[in-house]
N, C-alpha and C positions, 0 to 999 in steps of 0.2 A: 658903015658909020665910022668917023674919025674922033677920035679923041685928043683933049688937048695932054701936055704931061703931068696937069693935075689930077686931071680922069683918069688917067692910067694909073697914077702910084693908089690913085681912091682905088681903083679896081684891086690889084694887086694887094692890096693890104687885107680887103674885104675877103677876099678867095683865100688867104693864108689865114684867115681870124678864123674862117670857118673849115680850114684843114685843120686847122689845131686844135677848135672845138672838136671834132671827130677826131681825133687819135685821143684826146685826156680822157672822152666818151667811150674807149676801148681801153682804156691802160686800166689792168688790173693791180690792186696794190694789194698786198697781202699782209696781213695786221696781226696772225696769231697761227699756229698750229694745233688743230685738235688732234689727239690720240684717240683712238678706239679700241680699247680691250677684246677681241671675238674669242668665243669658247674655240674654233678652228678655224682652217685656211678654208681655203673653196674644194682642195684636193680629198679624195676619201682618206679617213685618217689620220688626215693631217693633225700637227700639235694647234697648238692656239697661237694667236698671230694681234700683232699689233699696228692696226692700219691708220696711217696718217692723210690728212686734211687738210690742205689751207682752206684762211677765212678772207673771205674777198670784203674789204674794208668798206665799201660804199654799201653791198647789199645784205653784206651776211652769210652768204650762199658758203656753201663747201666743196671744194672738187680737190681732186686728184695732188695730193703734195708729195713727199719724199715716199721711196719704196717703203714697203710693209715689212714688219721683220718676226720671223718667230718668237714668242713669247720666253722664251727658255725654257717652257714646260707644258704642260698639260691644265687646263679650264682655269684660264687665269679668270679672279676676279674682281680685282682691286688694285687702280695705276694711284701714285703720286710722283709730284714732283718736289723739289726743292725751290727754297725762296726766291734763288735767283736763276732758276730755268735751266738749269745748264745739269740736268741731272731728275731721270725720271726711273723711278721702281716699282716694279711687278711683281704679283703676288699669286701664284699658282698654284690651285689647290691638288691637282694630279701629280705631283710631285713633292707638295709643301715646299715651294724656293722661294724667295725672296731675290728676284734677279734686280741688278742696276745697267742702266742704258746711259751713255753719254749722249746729249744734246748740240749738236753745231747750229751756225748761226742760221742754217736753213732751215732747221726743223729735223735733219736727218738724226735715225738713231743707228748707236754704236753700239754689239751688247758688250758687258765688260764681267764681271765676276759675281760671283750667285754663292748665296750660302740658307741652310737645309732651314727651317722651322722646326719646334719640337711637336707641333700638332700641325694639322689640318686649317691654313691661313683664311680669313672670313676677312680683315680690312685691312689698309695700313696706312700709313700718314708720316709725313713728314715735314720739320719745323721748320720754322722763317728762320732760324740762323742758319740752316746749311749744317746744323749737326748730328744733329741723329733723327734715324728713321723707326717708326714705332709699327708694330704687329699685334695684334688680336688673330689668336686661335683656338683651336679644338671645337669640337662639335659636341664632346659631351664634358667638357672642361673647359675653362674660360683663362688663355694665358696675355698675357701682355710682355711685348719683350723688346727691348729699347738696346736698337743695335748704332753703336757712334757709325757716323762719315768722314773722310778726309776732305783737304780743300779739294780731290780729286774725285770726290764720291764715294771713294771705297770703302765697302761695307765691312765694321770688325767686327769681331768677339763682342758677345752681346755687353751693355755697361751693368743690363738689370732685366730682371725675370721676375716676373711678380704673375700669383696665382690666385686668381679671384676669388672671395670666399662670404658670403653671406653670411653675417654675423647674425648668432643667433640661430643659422639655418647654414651649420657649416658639412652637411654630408649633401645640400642638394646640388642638384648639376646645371651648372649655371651656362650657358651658351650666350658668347660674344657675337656683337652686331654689328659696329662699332668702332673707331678710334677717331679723334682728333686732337689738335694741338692751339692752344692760344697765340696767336699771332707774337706774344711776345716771346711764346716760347718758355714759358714760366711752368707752365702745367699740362698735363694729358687728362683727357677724359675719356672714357669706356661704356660704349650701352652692351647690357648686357638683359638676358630675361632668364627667369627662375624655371626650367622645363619640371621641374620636381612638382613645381605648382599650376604652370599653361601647360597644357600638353592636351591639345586639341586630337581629339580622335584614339587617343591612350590616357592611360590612367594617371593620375598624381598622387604625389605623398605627403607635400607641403600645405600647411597654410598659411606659409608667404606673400607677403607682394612680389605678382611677377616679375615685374619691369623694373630699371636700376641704371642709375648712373653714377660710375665711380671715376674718381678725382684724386689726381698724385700731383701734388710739387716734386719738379725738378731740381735736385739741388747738384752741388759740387761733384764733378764726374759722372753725372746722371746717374746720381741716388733718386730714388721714387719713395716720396712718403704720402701716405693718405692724407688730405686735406681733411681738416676739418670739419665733421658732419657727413663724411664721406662711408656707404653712399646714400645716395639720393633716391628717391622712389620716383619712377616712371612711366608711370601708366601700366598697360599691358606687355604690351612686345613692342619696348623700343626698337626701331631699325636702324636708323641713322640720329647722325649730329654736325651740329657746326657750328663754328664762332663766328662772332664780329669782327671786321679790322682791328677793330681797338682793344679789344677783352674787357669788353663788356657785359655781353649777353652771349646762354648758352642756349639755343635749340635744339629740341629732339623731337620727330618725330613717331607715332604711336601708329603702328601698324594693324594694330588688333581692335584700337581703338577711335581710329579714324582724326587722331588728334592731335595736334602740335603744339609742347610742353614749353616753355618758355623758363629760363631759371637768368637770375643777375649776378653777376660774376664778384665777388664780394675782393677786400683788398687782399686778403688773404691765400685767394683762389677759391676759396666754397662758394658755394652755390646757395642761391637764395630762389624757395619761387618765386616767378610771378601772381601775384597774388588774385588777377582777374583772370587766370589762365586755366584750362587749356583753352586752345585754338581749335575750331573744328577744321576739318581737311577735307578732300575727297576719300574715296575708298582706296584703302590697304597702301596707304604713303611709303614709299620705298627710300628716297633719297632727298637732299635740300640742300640747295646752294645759297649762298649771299653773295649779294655782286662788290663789287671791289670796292665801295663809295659806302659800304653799311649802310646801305636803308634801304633795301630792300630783300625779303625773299622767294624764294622759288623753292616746289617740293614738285616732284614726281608721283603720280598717284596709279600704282601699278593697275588693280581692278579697272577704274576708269577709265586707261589710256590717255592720260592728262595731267597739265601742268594747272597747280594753283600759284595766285599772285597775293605776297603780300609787302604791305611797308611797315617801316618799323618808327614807331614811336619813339624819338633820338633820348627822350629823360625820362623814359620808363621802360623801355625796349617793345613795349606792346605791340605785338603786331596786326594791322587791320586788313582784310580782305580789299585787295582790288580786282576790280570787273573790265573785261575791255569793250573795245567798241561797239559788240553786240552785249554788252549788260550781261556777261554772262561769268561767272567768277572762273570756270574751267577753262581750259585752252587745251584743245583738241589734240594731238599725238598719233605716233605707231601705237601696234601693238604690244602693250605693257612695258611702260618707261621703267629701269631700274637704277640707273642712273643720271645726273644732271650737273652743270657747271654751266657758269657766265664766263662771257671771254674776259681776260685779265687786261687785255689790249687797253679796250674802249667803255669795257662795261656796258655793252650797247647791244647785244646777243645771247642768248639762252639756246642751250642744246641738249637732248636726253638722248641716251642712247635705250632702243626698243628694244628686250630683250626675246620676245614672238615675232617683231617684226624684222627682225635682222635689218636695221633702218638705226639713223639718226634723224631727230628733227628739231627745224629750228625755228627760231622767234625773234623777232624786233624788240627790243626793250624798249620802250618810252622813258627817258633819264628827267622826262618830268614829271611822269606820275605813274608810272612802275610798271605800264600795261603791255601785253604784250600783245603782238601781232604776229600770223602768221607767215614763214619766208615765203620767196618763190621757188619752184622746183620740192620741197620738201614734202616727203621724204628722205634721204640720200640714204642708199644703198649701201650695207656694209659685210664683212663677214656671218660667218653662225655663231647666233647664240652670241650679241653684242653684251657683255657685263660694266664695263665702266669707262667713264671718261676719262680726260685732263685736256692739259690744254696748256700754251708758253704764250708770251708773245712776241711778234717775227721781229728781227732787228731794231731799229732803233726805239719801238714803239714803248714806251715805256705803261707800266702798272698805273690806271687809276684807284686813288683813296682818298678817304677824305676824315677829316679829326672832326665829331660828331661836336 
């Protein structure tokens, strides 16, 4: 059969449209790196290791990104980053270090210089301006210790040490759960529970409320003063916390009590309740994320092996239950989620890391009505004994948020 040379360039064009359909149909773009905290390497003995992800931007999926690197110590259990990605810290409790990693544009980490804790490290956090990075410790002590950053990351001499103490009930032994930081950067907050008064399967001395959230303004040089009304009572055994974009709203979740506390961020920085709150959870909530857009959240529900979905009510912060496509409020998981983060990329993803399942798993966000779906492939396979996330995003993709 002949063709004229209109047929022909029809042809040629038609066979190139659909060459290049198949190759954009294979280009993977990569939108964010996840970190993965493991208690150890795969080797016997080995220290703790920190294994990195890319996120493939069209499905979510996780595979294989920059080498793994030693934690700088022993059962790390708590990663942050800095505001502008370029700077990620590890918190190990086999050692008590507070190590720092430099960030390159791929994802790879550098480690760079490590300094001691004065207790036994439980969280750590660090602020959107890139200046200092904050610690909660001790196990039967509750410290908080606010060490500055350079424009390089480097970790100094701490600016402030502050010692938790339950007024009122200042001999009980208070154990941190706990830290974060107000997006602006103005305040820290600390959960913490009264073991003098919970102490499940041992005896108590207190009759305290357990649970507690305490609230420092930041001032000049990173002086740390109690806020106002500070602290806060919260529930049983708070475990975690986390702010809004904006600093507006504080959540905590209640580990003992199956329930997610809601507090509004007053001008001052004190905390107000919500007043139709708590939230019920699933069982034993470990961790909560808010996706970079404030409206909505995700908690980790250890017992259960599952993620709940909630949105937030933008002029009251309230948060409602959302259910996905099977009506079902929980979203399925490894074995016992203990931590959790939304990608900063797209705000389009949700991942927990399992700490029985030596697994990460991950989720479709719906950015229109907060549901999640589960990926393909997932599980994703990680080191032992996975403790915590984070998460950058890759080159030029910039942070979503949004002003409520």
């Amino acid at each position: 059969m002949k063709f004229n040379k209109v047929s022909q360039l029809l042809l040629v064009s038609f066979l190139g449209l659909i060459l290049a359909t198949g190759l954009s149909g294979c280009y993977l773009v990569t939108i964010a790196s996840v970190y993965v905290a493991c208690s150890k390497g795969a080797g016997a003995g080995s220290a703790g290791e920190i294994i990195a992800y890319d996120v493939d931007g069209s499905s979510g999926a996780l595979r294989g990104g920059p080498p793994a690197v030693s934690s700088g110590g022993n059962q790390p259990v708590s990663l942050a980053t800095t505001g502008n990605y370029y700077h990620l810290y590890v918190a190990n409790q086999g050692n008590n270090s507070l190590v720092h990693f430099s960030i390159d544009d791929h994802g790879n980490l550098t480690q760079k210089e490590s300094v001691t804790l004065p207790h036994t490290p439980v969280a750590i956090a660090a602020n959107q301006a890139n200046t200092y990075v904050y610690a909660v410790s001790g196990t039967a002590s509750a410290t908080l210790t606010e060490y500055p950053i350079d424009d390089n990351g480097v970790i100094g001499s701490p600016a402030a040490t502050v010692s938790l103490t339950l007024p009122g009930f200042p001999s009980d032994t208070l154990v941190p759960t706990g830290v974060t930081v107000l997006a602006n950067s103005s305040a820290v907050y600390v959960t913490a529970y009264d073991k003098s008064a919970y102490n499940p399967g041992g005896s108590t001395s207190s009759d305290a409320n357990p649970g507690w959230v305490f609230g420092y303004a930041v001032g000049s040089g990173g002086a740390l003063t109690p806020v106002a009304g500070s602290p806060y009572q919260a529930g049983i055994k708070p475990s975690a916390l986390a702010t809004d974009p904006v600093n507006r709203f504080v959540y905590v979740t209640d580990y003992a009590s199956n329930e997610l506390i809601g507090y509004t961020v007053l001008s001052n920085d004190s905390l107000d309740f919500m007043v139709n709150g708590p939230f019920k959870t699933g069982n034993e909530p470990t961790a909560l994320a808010i996706d970079p857009r404030g409206i909505y959240i995700y908690l980790s529900n250890s017992l259960d092996s599952s993620v709940s979905a909630y949105s937030i009510t933008l002029q009251t912060g309230t948060p409602s239950t959302i259910v996905n496509s099977t009506a079902s409020a929980g979203n399925s998981t490894d074995t016992e989620p203990v931590s959790i983060i939304v990608d900063p990329a797209l705000g389009r993803f949700v991942y927990t890391a399992n700490n029985l399942g030596n697994s990460v798993s991950g989720f479709r966000l719906n950015p229109e009505t907060g549901a999640l779906s589960t990926l393909q492939a997932t599980p994703y396979p990680t080191g032992y004994g996975p403790t915590s996330l984070a998460a950058v995003p890759h080159g030029n993709h910039a942070t979503q948020s949004v002003t409520p």
